[in-house]
PDB file with SEQRES, HELIX, SHEET and CRYST1 records, atoms N, CA, C and O in Angstrom:
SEQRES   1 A   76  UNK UNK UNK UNK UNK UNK UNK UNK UNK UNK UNK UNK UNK          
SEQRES   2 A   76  UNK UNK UNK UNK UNK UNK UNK UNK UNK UNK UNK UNK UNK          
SEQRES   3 A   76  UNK UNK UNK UNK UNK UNK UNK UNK UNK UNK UNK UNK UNK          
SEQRES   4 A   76  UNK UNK UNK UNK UNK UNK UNK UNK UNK UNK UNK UNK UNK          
SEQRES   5 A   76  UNK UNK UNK UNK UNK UNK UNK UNK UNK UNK UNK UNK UNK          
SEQRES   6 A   76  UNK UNK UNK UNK UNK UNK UNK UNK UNK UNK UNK                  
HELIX    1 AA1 UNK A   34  UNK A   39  1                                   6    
SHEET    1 AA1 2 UNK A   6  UNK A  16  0                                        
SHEET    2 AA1 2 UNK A  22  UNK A  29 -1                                        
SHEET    1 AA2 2 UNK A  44  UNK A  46  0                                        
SHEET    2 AA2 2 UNK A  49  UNK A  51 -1                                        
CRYST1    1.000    1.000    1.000  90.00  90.00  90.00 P 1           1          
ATOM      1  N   UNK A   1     -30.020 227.284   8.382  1.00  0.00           N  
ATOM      2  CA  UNK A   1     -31.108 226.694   9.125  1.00  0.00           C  
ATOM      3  C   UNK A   1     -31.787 225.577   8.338  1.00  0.00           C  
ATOM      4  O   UNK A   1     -32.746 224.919   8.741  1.00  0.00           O  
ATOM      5  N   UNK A   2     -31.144 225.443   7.118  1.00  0.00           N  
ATOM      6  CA  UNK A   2     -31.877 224.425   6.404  1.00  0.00           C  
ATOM      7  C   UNK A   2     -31.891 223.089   6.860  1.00  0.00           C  
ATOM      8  O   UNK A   2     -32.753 222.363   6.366  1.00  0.00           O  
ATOM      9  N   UNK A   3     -31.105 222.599   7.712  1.00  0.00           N  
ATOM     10  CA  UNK A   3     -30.681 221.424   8.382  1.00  0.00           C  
ATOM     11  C   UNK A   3     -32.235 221.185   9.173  1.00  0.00           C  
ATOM     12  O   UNK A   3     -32.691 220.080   9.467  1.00  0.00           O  
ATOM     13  N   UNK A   4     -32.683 222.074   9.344  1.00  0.00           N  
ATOM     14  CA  UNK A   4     -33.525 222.197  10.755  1.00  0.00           C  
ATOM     15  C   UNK A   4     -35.597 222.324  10.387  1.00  0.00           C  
ATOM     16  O   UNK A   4     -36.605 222.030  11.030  1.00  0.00           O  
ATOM     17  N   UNK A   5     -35.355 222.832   9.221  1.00  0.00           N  
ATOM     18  CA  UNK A   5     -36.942 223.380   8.310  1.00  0.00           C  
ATOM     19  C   UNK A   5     -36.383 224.405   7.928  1.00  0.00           C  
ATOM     20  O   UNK A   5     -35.287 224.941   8.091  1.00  0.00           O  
ATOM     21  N   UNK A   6     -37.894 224.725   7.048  1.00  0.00           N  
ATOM     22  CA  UNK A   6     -37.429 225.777   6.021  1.00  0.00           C  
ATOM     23  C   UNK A   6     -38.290 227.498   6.946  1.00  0.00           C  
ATOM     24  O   UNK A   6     -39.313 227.501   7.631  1.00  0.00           O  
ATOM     25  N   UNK A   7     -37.486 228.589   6.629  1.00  0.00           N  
ATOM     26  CA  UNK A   7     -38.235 229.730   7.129  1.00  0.00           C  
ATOM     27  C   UNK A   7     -39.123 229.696   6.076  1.00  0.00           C  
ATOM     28  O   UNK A   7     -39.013 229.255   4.932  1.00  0.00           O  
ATOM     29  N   UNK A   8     -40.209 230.349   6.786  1.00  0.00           N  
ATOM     30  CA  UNK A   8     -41.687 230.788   6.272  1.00  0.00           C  
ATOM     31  C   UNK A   8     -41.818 232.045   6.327  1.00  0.00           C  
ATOM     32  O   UNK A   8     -42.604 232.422   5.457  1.00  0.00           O  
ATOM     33  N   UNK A   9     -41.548 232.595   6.740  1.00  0.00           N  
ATOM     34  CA  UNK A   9     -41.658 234.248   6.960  1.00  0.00           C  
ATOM     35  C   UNK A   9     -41.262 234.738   8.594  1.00  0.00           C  
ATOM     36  O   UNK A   9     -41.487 234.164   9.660  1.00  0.00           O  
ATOM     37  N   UNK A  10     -40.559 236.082   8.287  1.00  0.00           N  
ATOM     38  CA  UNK A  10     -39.885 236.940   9.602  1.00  0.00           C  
ATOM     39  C   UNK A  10     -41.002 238.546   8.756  1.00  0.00           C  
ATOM     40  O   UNK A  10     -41.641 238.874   7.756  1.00  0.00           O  
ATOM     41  N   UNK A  11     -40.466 239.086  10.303  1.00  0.00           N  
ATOM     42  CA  UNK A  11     -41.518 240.248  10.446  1.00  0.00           C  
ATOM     43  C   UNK A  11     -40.829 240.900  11.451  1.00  0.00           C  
ATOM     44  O   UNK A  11     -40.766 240.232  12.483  1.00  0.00           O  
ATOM     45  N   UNK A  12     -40.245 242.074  11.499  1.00  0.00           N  
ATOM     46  CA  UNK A  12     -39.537 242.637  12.092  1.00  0.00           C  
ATOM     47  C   UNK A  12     -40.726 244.027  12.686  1.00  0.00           C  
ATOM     48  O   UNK A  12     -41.443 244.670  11.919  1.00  0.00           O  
ATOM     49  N   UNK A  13     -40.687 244.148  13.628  1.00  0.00           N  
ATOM     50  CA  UNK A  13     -41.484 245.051  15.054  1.00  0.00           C  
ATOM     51  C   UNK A  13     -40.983 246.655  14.335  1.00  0.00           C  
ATOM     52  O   UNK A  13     -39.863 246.918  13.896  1.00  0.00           O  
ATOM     53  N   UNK A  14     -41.950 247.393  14.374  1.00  0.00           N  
ATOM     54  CA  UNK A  14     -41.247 248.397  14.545  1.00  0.00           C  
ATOM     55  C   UNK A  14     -41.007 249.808  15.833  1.00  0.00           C  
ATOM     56  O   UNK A  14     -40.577 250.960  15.884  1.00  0.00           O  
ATOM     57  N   UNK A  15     -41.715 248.591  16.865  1.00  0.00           N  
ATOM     58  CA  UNK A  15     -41.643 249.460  18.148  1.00  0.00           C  
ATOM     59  C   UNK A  15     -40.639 248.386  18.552  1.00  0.00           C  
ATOM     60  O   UNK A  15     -40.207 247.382  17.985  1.00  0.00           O  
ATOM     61  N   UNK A  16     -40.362 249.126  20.077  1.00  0.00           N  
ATOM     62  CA  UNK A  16     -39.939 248.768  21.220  1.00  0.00           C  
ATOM     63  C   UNK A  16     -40.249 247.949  22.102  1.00  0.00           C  
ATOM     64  O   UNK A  16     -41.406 248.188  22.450  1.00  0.00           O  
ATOM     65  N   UNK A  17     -39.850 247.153  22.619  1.00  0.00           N  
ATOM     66  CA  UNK A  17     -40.500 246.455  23.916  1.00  0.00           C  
ATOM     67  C   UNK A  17     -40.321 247.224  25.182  1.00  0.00           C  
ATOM     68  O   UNK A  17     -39.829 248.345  25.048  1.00  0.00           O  
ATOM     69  N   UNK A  18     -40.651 246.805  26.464  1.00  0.00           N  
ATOM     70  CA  UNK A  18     -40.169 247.624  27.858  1.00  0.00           C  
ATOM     71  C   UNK A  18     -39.030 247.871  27.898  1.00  0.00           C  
ATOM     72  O   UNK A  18     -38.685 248.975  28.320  1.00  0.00           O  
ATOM     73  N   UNK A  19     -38.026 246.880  27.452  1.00  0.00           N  
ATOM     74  CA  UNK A  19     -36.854 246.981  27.858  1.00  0.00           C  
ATOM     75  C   UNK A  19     -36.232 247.754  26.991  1.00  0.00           C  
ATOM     76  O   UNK A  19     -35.009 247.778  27.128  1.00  0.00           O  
ATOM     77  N   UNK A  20     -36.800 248.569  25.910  1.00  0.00           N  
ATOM     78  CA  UNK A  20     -35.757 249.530  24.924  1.00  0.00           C  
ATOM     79  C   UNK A  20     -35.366 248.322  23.673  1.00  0.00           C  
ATOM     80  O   UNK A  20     -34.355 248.535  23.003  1.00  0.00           O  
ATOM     81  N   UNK A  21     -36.023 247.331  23.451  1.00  0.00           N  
ATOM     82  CA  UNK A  21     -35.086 246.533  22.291  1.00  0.00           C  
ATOM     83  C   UNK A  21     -36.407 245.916  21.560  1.00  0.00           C  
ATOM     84  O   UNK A  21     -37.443 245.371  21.942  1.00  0.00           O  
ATOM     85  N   UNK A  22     -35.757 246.333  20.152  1.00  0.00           N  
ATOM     86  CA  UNK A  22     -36.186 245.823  18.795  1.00  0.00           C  
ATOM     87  C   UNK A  22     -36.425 244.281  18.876  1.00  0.00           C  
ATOM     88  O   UNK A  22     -35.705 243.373  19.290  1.00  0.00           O  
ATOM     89  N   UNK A  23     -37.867 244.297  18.262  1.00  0.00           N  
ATOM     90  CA  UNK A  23     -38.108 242.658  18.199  1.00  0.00           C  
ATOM     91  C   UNK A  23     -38.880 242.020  16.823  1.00  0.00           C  
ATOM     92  O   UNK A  23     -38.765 242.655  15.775  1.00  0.00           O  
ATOM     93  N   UNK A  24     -39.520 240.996  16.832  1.00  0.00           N  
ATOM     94  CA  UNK A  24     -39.556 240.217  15.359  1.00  0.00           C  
ATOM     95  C   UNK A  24     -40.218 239.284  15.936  1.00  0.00           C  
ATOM     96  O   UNK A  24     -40.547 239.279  17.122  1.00  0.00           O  
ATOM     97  N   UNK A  25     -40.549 238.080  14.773  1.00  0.00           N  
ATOM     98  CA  UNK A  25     -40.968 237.158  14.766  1.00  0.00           C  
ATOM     99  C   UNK A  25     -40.530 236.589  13.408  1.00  0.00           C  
ATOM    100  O   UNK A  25     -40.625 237.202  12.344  1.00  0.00           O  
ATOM    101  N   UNK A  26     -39.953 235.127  13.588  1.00  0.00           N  
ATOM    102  CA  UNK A  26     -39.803 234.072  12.250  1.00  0.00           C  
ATOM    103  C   UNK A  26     -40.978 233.064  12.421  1.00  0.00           C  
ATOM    104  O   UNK A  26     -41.532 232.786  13.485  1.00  0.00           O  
ATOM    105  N   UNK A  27     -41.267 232.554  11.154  1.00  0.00           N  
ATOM    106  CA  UNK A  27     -41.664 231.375  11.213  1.00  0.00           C  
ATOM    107  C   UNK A  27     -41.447 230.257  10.764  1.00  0.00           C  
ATOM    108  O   UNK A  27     -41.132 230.383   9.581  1.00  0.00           O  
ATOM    109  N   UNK A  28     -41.442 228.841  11.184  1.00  0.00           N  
ATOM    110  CA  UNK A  28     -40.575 228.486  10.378  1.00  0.00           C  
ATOM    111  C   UNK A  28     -41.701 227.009  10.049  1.00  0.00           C  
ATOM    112  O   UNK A  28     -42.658 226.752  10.780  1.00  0.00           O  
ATOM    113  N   UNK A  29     -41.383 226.319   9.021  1.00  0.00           N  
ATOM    114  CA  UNK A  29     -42.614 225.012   8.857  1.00  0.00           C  
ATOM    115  C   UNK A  29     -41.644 223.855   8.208  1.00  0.00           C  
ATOM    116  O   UNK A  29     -40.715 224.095   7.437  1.00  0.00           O  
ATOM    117  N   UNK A  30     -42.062 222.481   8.695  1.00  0.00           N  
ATOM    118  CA  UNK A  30     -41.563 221.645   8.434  1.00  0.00           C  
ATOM    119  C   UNK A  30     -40.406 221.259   9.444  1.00  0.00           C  
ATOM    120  O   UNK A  30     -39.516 220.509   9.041  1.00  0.00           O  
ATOM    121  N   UNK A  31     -40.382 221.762  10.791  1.00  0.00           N  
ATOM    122  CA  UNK A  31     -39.466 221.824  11.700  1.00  0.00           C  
ATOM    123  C   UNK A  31     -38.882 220.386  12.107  1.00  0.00           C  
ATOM    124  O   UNK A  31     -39.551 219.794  12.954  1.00  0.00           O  
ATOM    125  N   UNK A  32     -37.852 219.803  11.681  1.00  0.00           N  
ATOM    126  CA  UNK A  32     -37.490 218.280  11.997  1.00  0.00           C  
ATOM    127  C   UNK A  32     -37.087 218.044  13.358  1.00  0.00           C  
ATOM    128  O   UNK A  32     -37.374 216.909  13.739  1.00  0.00           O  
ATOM    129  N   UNK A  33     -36.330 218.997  14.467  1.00  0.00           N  
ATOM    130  CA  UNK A  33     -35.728 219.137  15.082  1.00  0.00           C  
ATOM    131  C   UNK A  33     -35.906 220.316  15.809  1.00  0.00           C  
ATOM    132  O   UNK A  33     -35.143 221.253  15.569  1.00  0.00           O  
ATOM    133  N   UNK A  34     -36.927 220.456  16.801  1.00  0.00           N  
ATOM    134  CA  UNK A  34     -37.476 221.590  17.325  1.00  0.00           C  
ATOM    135  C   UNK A  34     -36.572 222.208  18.494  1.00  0.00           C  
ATOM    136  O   UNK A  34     -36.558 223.425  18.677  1.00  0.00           O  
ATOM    137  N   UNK A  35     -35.717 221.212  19.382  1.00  0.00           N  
ATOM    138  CA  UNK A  35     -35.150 221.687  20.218  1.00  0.00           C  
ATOM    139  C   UNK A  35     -33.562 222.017  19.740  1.00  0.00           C  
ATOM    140  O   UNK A  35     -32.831 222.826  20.312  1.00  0.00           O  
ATOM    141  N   UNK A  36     -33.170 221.146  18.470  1.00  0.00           N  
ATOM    142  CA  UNK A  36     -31.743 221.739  17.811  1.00  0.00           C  
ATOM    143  C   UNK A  36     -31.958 223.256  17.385  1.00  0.00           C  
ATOM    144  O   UNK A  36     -31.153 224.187  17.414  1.00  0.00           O  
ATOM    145  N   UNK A  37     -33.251 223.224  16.990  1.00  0.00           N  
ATOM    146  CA  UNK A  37     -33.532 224.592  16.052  1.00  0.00           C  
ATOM    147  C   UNK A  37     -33.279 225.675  17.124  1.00  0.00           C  
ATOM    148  O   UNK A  37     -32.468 226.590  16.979  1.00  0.00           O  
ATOM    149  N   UNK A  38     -34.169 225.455  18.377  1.00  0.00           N  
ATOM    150  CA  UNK A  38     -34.162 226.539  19.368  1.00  0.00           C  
ATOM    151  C   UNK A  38     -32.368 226.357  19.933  1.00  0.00           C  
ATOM    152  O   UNK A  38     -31.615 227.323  19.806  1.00  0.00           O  
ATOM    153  N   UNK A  39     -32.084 225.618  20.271  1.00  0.00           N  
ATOM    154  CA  UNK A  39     -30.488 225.354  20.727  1.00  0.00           C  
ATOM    155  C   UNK A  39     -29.290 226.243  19.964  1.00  0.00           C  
ATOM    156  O   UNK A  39     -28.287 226.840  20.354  1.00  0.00           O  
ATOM    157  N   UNK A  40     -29.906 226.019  18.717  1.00  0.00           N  
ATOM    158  CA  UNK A  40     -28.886 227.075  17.638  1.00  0.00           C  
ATOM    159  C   UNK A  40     -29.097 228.537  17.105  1.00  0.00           C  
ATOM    160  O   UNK A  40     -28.555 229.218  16.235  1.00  0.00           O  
ATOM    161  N   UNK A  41     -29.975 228.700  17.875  1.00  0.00           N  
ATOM    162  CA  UNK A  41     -30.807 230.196  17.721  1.00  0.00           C  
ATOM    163  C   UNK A  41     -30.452 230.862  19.032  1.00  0.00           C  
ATOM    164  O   UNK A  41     -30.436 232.093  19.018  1.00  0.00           O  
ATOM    165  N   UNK A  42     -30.175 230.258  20.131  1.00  0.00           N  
ATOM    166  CA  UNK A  42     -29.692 231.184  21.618  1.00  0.00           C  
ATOM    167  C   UNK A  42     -28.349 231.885  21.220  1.00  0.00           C  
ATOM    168  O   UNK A  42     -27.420 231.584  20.470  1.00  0.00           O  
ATOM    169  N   UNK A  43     -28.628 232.915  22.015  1.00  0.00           N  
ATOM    170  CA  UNK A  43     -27.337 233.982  21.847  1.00  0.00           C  
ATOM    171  C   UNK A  43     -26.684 234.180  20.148  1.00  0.00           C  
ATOM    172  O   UNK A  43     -25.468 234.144  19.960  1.00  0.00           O  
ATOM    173  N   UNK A  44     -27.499 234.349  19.200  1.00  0.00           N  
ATOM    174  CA  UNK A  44     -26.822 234.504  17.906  1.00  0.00           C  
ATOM    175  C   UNK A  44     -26.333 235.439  17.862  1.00  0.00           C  
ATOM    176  O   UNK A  44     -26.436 235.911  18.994  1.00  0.00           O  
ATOM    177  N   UNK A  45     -25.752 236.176  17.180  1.00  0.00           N  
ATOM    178  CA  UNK A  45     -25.331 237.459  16.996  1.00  0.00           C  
ATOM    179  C   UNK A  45     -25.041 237.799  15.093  1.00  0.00           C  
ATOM    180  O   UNK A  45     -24.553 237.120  14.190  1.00  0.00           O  
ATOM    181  N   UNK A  46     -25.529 238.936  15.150  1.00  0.00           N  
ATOM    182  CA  UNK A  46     -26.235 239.567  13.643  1.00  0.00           C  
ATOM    183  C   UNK A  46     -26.016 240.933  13.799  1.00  0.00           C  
ATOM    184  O   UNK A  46     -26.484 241.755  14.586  1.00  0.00           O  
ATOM    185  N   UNK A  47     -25.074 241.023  12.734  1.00  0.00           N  
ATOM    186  CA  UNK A  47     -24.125 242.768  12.534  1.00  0.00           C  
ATOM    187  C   UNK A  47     -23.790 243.185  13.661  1.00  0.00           C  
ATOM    188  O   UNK A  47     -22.995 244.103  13.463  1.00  0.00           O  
ATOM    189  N   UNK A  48     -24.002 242.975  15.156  1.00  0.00           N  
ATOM    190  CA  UNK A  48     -23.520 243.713  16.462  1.00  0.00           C  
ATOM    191  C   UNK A  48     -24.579 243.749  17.206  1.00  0.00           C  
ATOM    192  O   UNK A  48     -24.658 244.366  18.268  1.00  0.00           O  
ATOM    193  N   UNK A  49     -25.672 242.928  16.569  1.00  0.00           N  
ATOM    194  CA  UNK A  49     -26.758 243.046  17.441  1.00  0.00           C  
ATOM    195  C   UNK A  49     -27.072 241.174  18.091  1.00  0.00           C  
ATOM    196  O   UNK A  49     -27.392 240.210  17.395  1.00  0.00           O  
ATOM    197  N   UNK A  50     -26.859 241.202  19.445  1.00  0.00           N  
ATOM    198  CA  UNK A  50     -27.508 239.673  19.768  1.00  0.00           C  
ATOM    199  C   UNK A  50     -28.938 239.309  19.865  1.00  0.00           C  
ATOM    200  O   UNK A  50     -29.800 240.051  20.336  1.00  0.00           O  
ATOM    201  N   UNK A  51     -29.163 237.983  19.335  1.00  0.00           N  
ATOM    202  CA  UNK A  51     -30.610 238.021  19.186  1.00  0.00           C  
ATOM    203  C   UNK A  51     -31.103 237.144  20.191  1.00  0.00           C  
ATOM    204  O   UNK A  51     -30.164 236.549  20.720  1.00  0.00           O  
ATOM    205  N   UNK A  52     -32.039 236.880  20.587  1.00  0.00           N  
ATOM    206  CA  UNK A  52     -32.438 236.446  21.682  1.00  0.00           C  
ATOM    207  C   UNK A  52     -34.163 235.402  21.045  1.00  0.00           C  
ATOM    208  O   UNK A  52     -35.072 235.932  20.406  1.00  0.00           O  
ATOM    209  N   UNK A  53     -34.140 234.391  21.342  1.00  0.00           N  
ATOM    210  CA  UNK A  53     -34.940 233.478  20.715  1.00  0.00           C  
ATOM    211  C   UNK A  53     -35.962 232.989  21.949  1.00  0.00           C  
ATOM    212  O   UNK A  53     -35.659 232.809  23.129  1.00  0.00           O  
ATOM    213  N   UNK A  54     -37.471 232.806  21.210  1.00  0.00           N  
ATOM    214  CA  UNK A  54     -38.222 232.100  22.293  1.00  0.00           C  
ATOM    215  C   UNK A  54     -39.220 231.115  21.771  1.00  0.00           C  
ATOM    216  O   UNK A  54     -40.114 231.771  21.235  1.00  0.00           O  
ATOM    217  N   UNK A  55     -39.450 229.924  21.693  1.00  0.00           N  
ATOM    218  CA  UNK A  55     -40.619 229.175  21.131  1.00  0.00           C  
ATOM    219  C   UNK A  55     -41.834 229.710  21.562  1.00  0.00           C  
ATOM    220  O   UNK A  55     -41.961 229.802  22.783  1.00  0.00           O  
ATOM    221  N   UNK A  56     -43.024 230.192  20.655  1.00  0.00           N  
ATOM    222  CA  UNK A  56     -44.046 230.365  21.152  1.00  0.00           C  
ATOM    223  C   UNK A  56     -45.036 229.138  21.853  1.00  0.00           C  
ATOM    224  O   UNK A  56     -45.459 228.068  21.417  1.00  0.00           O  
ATOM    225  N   UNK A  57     -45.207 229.999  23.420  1.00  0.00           N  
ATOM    226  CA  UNK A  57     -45.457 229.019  24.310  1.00  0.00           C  
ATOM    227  C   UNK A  57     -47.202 228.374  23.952  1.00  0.00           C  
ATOM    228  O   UNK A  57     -47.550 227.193  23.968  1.00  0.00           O  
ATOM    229  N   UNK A  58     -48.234 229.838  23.586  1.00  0.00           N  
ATOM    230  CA  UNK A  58     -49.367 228.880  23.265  1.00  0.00           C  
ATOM    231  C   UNK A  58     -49.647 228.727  22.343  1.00  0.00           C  
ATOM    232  O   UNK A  58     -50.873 228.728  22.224  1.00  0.00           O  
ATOM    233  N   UNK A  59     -48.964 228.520  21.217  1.00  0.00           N  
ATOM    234  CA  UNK A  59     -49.894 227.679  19.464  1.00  0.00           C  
ATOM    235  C   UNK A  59     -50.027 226.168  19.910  1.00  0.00           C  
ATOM    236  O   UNK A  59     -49.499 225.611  20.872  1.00  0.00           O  
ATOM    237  N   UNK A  60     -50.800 225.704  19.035  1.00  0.00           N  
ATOM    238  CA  UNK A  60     -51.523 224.238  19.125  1.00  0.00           C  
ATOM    239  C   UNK A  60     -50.346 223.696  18.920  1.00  0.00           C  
ATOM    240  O   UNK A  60     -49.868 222.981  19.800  1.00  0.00           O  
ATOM    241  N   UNK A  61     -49.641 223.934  17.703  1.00  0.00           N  
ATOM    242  CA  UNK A  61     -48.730 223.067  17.121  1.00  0.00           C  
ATOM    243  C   UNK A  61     -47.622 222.809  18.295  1.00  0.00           C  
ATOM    244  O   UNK A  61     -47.057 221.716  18.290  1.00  0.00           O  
ATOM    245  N   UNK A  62     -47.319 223.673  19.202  1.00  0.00           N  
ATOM    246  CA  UNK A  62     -46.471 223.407  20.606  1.00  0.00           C  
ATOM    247  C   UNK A  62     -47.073 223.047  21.886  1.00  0.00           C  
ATOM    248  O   UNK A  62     -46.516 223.363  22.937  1.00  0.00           O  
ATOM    249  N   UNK A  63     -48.388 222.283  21.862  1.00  0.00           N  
ATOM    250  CA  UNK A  63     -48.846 221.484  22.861  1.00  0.00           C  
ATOM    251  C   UNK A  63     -48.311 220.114  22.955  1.00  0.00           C  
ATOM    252  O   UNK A  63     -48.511 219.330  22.027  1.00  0.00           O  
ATOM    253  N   UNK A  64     -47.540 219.709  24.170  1.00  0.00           N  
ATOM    254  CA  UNK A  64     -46.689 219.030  24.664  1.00  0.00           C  
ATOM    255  C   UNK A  64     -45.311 218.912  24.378  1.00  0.00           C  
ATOM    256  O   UNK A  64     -44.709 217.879  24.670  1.00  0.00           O  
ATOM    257  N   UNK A  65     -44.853 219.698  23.931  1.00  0.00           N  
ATOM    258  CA  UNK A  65     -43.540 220.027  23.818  1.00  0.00           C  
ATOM    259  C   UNK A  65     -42.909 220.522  25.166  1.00  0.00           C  
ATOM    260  O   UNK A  65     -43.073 221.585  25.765  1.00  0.00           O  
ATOM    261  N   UNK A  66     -41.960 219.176  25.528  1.00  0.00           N  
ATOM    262  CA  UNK A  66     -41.036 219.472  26.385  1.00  0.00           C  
ATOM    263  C   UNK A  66     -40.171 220.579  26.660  1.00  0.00           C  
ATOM    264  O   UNK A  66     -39.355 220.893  25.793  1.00  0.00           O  
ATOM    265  N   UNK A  67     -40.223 221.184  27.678  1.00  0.00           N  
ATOM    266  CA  UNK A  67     -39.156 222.079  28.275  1.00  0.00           C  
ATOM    267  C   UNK A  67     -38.261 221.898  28.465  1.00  0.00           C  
ATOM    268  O   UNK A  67     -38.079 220.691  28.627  1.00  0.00           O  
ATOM    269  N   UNK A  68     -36.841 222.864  28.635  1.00  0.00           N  
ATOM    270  CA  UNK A  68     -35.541 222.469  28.851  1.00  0.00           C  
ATOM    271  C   UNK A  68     -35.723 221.831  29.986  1.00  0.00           C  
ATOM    272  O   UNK A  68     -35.037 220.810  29.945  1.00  0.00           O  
ATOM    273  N   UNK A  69     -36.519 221.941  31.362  1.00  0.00           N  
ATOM    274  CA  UNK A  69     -36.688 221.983  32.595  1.00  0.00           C  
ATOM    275  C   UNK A  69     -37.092 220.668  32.432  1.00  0.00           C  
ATOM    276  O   UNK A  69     -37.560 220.327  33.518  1.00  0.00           O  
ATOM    277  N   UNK A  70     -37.159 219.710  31.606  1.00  0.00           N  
ATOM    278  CA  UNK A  70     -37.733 218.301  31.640  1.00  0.00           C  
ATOM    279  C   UNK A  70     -39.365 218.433  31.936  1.00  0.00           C  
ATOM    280  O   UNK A  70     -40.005 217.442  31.583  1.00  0.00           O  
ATOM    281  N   UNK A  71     -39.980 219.307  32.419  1.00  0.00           N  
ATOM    282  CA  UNK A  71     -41.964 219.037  31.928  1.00  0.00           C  
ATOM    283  C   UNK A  71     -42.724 219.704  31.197  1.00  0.00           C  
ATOM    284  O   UNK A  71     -42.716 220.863  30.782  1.00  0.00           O  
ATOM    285  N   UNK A  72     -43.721 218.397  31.030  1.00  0.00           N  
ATOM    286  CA  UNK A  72     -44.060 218.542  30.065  1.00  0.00           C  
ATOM    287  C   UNK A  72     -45.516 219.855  29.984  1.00  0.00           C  
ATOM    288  O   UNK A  72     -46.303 220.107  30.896  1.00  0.00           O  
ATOM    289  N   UNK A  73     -45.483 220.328  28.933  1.00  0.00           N  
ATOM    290  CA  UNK A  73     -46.612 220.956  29.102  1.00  0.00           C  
ATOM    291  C   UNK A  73     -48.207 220.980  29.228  1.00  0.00           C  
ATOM    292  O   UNK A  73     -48.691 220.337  28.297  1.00  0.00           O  
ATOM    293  N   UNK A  74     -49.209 221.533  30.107  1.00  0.00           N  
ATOM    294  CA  UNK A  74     -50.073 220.185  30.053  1.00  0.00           C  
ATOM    295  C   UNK A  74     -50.970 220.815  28.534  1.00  0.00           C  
ATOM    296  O   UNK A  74     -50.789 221.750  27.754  1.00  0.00           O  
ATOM    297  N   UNK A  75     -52.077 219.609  28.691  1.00  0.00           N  
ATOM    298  CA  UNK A  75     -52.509 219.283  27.320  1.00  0.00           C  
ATOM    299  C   UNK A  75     -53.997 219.875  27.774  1.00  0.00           C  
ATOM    300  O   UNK A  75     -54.693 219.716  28.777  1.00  0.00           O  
ATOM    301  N   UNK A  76     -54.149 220.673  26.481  1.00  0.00           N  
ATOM    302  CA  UNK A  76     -56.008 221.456  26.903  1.00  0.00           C  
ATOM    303  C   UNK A  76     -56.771 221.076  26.208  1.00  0.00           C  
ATOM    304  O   UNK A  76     -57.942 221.442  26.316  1.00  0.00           O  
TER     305      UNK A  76                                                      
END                                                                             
């Protein structure tokens, strides 16, 4: 991922979500390439487990950041 920024810290859940599956959070800073980063993070797969990736939708730092869907997000 170094291509992309550097990780800052992961934090692994130790409950469940609704759906029965283990979850986390990375962070990552210095991000050059926000939509390669998310692009190369869909469907990974790690020891037998697939991981499933989501940009957090409300931090500041992701106000107006485009959607795959082409719009934009509005600005508060």
């Amino acid at each position: 991922m170094g291509a992309y920024g550097e990780v800052e810290g992961a934090y692994i859940v130790r409950k469940w979500d609704k759906g029965g599956n283990k979850f986390g959070f990375m962070m990552f800073k210095n991000v050059r390439d926000r939509k390669g980063l998310e692009w190369n993070l869909r469907d990974l797969k790690m020891g037998g487990y697939k991981l499933i990736s989501n940009v957090v939708k409300f931090a500041l730092e992701n106000q107006g950041f485009v959607e795959q869907v082409g719009q934009k997000k509005p600005s508060i």
